[in-house]
Every structure is written in structure tokens, then in C-alpha cells.
N, C-alpha and C positions, 0 to 999 in steps of 0.2 A: 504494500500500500504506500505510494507517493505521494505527496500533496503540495510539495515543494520545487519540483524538480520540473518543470513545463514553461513551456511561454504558453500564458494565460489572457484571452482578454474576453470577456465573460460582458457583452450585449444583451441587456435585458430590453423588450420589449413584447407586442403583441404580433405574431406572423401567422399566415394564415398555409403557409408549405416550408418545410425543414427538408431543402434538396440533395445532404448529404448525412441525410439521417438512417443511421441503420443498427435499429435497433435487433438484438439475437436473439434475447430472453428478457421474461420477466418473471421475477421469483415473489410469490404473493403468503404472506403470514398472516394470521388473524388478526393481526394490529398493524400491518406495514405491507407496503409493496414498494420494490424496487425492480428498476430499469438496469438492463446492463447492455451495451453500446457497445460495438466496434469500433475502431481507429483507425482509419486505411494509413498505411505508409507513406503512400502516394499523396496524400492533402497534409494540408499544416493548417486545416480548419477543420470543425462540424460546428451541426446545430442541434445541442441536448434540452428535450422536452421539458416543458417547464420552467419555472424560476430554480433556477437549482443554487442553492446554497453553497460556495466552494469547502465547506468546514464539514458536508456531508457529500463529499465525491471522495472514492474510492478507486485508485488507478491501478488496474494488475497489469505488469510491463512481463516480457518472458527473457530470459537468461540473459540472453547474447543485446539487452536493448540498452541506451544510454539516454542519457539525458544532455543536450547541450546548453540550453538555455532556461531559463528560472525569471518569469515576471508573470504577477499578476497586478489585473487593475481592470474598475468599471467602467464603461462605456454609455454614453446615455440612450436612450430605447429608440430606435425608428420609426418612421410612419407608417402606417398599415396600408398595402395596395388593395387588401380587400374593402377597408375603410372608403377608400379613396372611390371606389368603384360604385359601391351601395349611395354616397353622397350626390355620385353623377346621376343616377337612375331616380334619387328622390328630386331629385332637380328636374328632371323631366316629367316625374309624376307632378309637380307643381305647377310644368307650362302646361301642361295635357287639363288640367283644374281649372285653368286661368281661362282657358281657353273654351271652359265648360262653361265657365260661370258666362263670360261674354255670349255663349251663344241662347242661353237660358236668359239674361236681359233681354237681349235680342226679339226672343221670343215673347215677352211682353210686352215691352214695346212692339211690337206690331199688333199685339192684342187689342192693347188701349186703343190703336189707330184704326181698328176694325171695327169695333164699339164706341169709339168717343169722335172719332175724326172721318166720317166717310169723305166728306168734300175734300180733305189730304190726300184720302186715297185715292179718289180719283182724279185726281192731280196727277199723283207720282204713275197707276199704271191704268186706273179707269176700268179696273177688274179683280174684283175680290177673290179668282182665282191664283192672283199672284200671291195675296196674303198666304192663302192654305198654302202654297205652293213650298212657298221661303219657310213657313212654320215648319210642316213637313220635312223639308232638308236639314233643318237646324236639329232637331228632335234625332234623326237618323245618322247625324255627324256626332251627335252628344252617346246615343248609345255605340259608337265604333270608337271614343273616346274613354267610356268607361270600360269596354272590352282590354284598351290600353292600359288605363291605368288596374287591372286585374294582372295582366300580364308585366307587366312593371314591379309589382306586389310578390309576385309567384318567382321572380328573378332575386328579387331582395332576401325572401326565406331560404330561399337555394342558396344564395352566398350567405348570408349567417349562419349557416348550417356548418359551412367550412372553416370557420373562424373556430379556433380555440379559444377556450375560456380559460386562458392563462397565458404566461409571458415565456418566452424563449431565450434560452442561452446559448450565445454564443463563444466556444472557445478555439482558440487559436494553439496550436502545440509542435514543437519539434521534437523529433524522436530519432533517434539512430539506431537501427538492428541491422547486426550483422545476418542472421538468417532470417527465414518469413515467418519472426511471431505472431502471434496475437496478441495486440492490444485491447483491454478492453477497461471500461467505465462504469462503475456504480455510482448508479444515484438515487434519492425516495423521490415519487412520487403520487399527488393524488389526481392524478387526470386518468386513475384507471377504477372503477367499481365492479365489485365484487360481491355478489348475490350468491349465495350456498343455499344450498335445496338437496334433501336426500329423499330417496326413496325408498323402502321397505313392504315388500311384500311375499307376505307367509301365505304355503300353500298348505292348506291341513292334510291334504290325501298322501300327498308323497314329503311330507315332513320334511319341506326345505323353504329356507328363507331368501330372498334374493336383494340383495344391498345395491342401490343405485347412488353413488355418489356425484350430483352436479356441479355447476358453477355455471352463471350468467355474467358474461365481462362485457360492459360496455367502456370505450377509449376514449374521449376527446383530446388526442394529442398534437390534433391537426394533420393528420396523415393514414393515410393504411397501413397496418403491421402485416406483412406478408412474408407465410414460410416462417416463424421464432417457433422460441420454447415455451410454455408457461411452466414455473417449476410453483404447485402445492404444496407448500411444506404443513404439518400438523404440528398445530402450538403456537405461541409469539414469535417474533422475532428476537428480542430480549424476555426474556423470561426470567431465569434469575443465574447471574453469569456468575458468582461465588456465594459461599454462607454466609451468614450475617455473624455478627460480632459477639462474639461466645460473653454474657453477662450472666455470671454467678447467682444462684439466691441464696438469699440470707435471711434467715428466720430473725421473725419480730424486725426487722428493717423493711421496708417499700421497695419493692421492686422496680428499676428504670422501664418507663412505659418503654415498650420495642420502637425501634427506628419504623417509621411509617413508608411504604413502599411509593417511588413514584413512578408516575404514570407518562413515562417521555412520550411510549409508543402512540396515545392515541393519535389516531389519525381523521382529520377533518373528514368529516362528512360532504359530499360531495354529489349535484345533483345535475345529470346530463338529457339530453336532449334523445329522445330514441325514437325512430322514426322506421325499425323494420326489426326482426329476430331472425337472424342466422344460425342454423343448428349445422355446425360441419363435422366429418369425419377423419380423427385424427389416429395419432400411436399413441397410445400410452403405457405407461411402465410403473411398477410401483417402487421405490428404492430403497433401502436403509443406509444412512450414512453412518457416522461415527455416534452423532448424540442425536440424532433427527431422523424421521423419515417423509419422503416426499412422494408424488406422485406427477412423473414427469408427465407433459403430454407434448410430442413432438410432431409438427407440421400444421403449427394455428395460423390463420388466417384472422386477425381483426379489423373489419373495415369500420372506418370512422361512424361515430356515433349512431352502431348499430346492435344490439342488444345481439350476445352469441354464447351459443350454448355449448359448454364442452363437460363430458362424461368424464371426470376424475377417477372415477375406479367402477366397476359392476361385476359381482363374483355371487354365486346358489351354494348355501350353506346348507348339511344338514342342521334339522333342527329337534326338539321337542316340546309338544304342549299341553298346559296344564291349566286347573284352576285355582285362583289364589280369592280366600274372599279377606275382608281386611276387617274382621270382627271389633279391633279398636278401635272403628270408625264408621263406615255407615255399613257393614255387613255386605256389601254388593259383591260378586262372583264375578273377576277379572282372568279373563283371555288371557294370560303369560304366554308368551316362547321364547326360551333361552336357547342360546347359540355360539360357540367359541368360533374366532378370526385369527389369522396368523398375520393381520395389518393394523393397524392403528387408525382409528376418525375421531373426528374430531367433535364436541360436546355442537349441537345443532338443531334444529327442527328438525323433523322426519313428516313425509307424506305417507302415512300408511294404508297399503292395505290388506284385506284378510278374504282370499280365495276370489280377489278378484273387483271386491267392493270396497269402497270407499271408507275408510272408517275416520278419519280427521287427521289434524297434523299435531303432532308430541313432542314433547323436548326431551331430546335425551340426554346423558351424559355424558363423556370422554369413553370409548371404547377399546378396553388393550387387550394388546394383543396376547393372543393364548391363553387368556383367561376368558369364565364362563360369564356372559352377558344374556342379560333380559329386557324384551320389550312388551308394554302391555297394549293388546288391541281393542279396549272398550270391554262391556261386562255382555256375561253370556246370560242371554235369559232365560234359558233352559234348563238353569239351577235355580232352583224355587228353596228361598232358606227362610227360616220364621226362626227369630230370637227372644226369646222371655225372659224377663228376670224372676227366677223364682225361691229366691233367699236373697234377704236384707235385713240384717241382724245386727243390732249394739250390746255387747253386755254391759251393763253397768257396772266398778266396782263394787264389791261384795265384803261387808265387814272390813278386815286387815289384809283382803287381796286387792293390792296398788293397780290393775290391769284392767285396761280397757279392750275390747274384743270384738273385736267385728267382722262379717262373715259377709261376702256379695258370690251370690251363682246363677249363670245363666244357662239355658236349656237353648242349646240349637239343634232344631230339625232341619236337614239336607238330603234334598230330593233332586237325582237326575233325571230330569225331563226328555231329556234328548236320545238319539237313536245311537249312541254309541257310548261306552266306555269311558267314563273320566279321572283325572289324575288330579286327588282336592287337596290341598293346604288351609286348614282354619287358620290364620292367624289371630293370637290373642294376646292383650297387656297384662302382664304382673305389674305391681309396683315393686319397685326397688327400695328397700333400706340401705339408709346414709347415716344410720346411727344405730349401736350396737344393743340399743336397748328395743329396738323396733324389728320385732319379728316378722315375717312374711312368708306364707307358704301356700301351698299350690292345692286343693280341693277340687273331690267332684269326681264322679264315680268315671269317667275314663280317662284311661292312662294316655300322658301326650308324649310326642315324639322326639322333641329336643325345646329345650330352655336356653337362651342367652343371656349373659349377663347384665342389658339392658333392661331383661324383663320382656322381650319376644317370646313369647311361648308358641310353637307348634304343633298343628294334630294333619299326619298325614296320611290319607286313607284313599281309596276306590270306590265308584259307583258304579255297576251295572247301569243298565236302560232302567227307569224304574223304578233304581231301585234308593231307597230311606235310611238313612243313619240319622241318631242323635247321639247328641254329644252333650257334658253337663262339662262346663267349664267353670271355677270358680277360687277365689282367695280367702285367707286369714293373716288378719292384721292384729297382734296384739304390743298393745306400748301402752308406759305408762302413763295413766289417768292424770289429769290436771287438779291439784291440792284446791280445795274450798276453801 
């Protein structure tokens, strides 16, 4: 990385074509996007997208390369020839107006002379056919005038179409390599948005899940990107580059509140102009680097400020599914299907669906790799549960016994409805003790299937077609009673 080492002179202004611009790749992170530029050997100039900051350009030079000369320095911005262009066209929209309004007087005036003045009129032609005549042409010159000025209007939106919404840099550079390196440029930019959309769909027959990973990139950089890279990396760009400052505790002393993390990466929001969707057909690859993995896609095509769709990854997982009801909470019977990936995605919306339909869009979490993931597809109705509370009990203190004692159980009935086979998980809350005098234990005539240390309790069982389980779930809390 050089930064010093170039003849620099860095041209800020607004252009509407960058004619030695060639861009290879662009590498897109959750919080950042960067351009990375060629440097022909042959020029001692380009034009890089953007206002680009010299304190965020990044030069990779290859072995045999040299530097001869060292200046940088700003340049003041140029006139826009698109500018120049659009102001010619509004200025002839103005005569083409001028020239409407004159004939629309016109037009009244002769009216007035048709109604107020006959003896004028038959002065000047001694036939009220001439009035209609001259009205007539005026009216038919005024509509082939507003057809102009439509067509004047349609050329205007056309060239601000081409106009970037942002300034260009220009740099100047000498380079000497002894063989044909590559040179190349990093820079951030936000002239480029990035829309993530995934898609997920489970087939219940043949127990596979199918992962559609998107991206919508629309450019405004003022040019077509033709033939580049886009590299998807999963995760930030900066995320957390080393550990944070090892601070002791110490008992009965305050702890220093922790260093508060900043936020360099975000990246302006950014709103462009989209006027068609390109879905094209690329290569893609998925990679693992040293700390990162990416999802290269090679031979994109971006034409200017046009919405394009490119498939980041799509791979059919086994899968399998079950139902989970969430009895700590509203008791409903959720569609689960869990599935392990040998890739990594990133935390996102999902458009799901189940055998085909639509079931809505979900957020999921970060998904790693080789470990077991689950997605829930809405609640199945074909599990009919009914929940009662049927114990709720205080004991009071008694004599010289300090304990209070209370007792909650619930009776769930589970019925499958449906024509096949299901795989159910009750889940249920214990409460947890935080203090050694509060006891808690687990009640209720069936045995469950694993306990956490949270207080997740489990009951995991089968339903034929048809067929009914109940289940008694319930606690015992005893602590000591509050002194009168």
C-alpha cells in the first residue's frame, strides 16, 4: 500500500463519462463497498469514480514497479458538458413557449375583432373566412409546438439520466515496471446499492431445502461496468481487527465502563434513479480465505442506473421437519426445518416458502457453517393443542415452618390432525433460582426429555394421524415466607 509515492492531481468535479475508466472489481461488505481500478502503463492519467478521499486510496504496485515522482495537490472542478447541453434544450423549450404564448394572443385578438370589430374586419379581408382560417393555423402551429416542447422534455430526462450524482476524481500518476504488472486502486464508494434478498424453500416430500442467495446492485457511477468481479464477502469490512484492552475486576471497587465500539463503517444511504431490472447470467464461486469467506461472481455486467440481479450462491440441502409448539408463550405448533451448510450467510431477511407457497418473509440469523441451523415456516394447523391450568396453589406458613409453597400445572392435550406422522417438541419455562434458599422443581405426572439451565424444559414425542397425547407439565417453588 503507497500513498506517497505518485504524481497526484486529484480534479474534483461533476462528469457525466470517465473515458479511461476501468474498473475490474468491486468487493461489497455489509457496511462498505469498494472499487478496485486498473492503471494502464501506457496513460499517466485516469478518472476514479467518485469524490474519492486521497487518505482512503489504497495502491497495490507489483514487484519489478517504481515510483518516480511524489506530488499531490487539488485542482478546482470543471464545467459539466452535460450541464451545458440540458441548458441549450431548456432555452429552446423557452422560445418554442414564447412562441406559444404569441400565437395564443394572436388568437384572441382576432376573436375580439370577430365579435367587437366587424367593420375592421372587413376592412383588412371583407370575409370572416379568413378569421377561422388564421385561428385555425395558429391552434395547429400551437399543438406541433407543444409536441416540441414534449420532445425537448423526453431529451432532458434522457441526459439527466447520464449525469452522476456525485463528483469525479481525477488522478495523474507515473509508474515505472520493469515487466507487465498490474496496477491496481482501492477506493470506498457509495455510488453503488446493494439490496440482499434470500430465498428458502422446503420441500416436505423429499426433505430438502433449497437456499437462494440474491443481490440487487444498482450503479450510478456515470458509466457501464462491463465484464468485472463483484466479490460478497460475509461480515463487515472492519469488524473487530484486535481484542480490546484486558481490564481486571476488582471486588467492592467499580468496574471501568468498557470502551464503547465505533461505528466508522457506516455507510451513507444512498438513493438512485432505476428505470429497468437486468437479471444476467454469471460464474460464481464460493471461497474461503484466510479469516473471510466470499462469494465471487465473475462476468457482471452493470449498466448504468439499472437495477441487476445477481444469484450469490443456490445449493438443495437435505433437511428435516418437525413441530415445535412454544408453550411459554402463546402455545401455537411451528413448522421447524433444521439443516447443516458447509458455507456461511449472512444474518438477513428470507422469502420463504413451504412446498411451493408462499409463507412470508423472516429474519434470520448468521448461519455457520457445519453446524445444525433452523428455520420456522408459520404454524401448522393440523395440530389442535388445548392448554388448562389445572393446579394453582399457595401454602401459607404453618406454625414454626418459615416456607412458602406454591405449586402451578398445566394439562396439555395434543392432537394430530393431519395425514401423516409428526415429530413434536413441547416446549416449556421453569423458573430458575438465583438464591440458595429458593427451591424449584419440576412436577406433573410425565416425564420430560431434557432440562436447561435456563429453565427450557423439553417433552419430545410422536403423533400418528389421529392420534392424542396429554401431557401434565408443572412446578414447585418453595422460599422463605416474608416476617409480619
Amino acid at each position: 500500500m503507497i500513498k506517497n509515492k505518485l504524481t497526484l492531481v486529484l480534479l474534483s468535479g461533476i462528469s457525466f463519462l470517465y473515458a479511461n475508466t476501468q474498473i475490474s472489481s468491486i468487493d461489497i461488505y455489509n457496511n462498505k463497498t469498494i472499487l478496485n481500478q486498473q492503471l494502464s502503463l501506457d496513460k499517466k492519467s485516469v478518472d476514479l469514480v467518485g469524490d474519492v478521499k486521497f487518505e482512503d486510496v489504497q495502491f497495490i504496485l507489483g514487484k519489478t514497479c517504481k515510483v518516480l515522482k511524489e506530488e499531490f495537490k487539488v485542482v478546482d472542478a470543471q464545467e459539466n458538458e452535460i450541464e451545458k447541453m440540458i441548458s441549450k434544450i431548456e432555452e429552446n423549450i423557452s422560445k418554442v413557449q414564447s412562441k406559444k404564448k404569441a400565437l395564443l394572443a394572436n388568437i384572441n385578438y382576432l376573436g375580439n375583432l370577430q365579435v367587437q370589430n366587424l367593420q375592421t374586419i372587413e376592412v383588412l379581408q371583407k370575409s370572416s373566412e379568413f378569421i377561422t382560417s388564421e385561428i385555425t393555423a395558429n391552434y395547429d402551429e400551437i399543438y406541433t409546438l407543444d409536441k416540441k416542447i414534449k420532445e425537448y422534455e423526453k431529451e432532458i430526462d434522457k441526459l439527466k439520466k447520464t449525469i452522476p450524482n456525485s463528483k469525479f476524481t481525477k488522478l495523474d500518476y507515473e509508474i515505472d515496471c520493469k515487466d507487465q504488472d498490474k496496477v491496481t486502486i482501492s477506493y470506498p464508494t457509495t455510488l453503488v446499492k446493494v439490496q440482499r434478498t434470500n430465498e428458502l424453500s422446503y420441500d416436505s416430500t423429499n426433505k430438502t431445502i433449497e437456499f437462494e442467495n440474491n443481490a440487487f446492485l444498482t450503479q450510478n457511477t456515470g458509466v457501464d461496468l462491463k465484464d468485472i468481479v463483484v466479490n460478497f464477502y460475509v461480515g463487515n469490512f472492519y469488524n473487530v481487527i484486535k481484542p480490546y484492552v484486558f481490564v481486571p475486576e476488582y471486588l467492592d471497587i467499580q468496574t471501568p465502563k468498557p470502551i464503547a465500539l465505533r461505528s466508522d463503517m457506516a455507510m451513507e444511504a444512498q438513493s438512485f434513479a432505476t428505470t429497468k431490472m437486468l437479471k444476467t447470467t454469471n460464474v460464481r464461486e464460493y471461497v474461503e480465505l484466510t479469516t473471510k469467506s466470499v462469494n465471487k461472481i465473475s462476468k457482471v455486467t452493470l449498466p448504468l442506473n439499472t437495477k441487476t440481479k445477481l444469484v450469490l450462491s443456490k445449493e438443495k440441502l437435505k433437511a428435516e421437519d418437525s413441530i415445535e409448539i412454544d408453550g411459554y408463550s402463546t402455545s401455537n405448533p411451528f413448522f421447524k426445518v433444521e439443516f447443516e451448510t458447509d458455507k456461511i450467510y449472512n444474518q438477513s431477511y428470507v422469502q420463504l416458502y413451504l412446498d411451493g407457497v408462499d409463507i412470508g418473509k423472516n429474519y434470520i440469523d448468521k448461519i455457520e457453517k457445519n453446524k445444525k441451523s433452523s428455520i420456522y415456516f408459520g404454524t401448522n394447523n393440523f395440530i389442535n393443542i388445548e392448554k388448562e391450568l389445572i393446579k394453582d396453589m399457595k401454602e401459607e406458613p404453618f406454625f414454626s415452618i418459615n416456607v412458602l409453597k406454591t405449586q402451578r400445572v398445566w394439562k396439555y392435550t395434543i392432537k394430530n390432525e393431519s395425514k401423516d406422522t409428526q415429530k413434536i417438541t413441547l416446549l416449556e419455562r421453569v423458573p430458575v433460582s438465583k438464591h440458595e434458599d429458593i427451591k424449584v422443581k419440576v412436577i406433573g405426572e410425565t416425564k420430560y426429555s431434557k432440562l436447561d439451565k435456563n429453565g427450557k424444559i423439553y417433552y419430545d414425542f410422536e403423533l400418528k394421524p389421529n392420534e392424542e397425547k396429554v401431557i401434565e407439565f408443572g412446578y414447585e417453588i418453595e422460599k422463605p415466607a416474608k416476617s409480619k
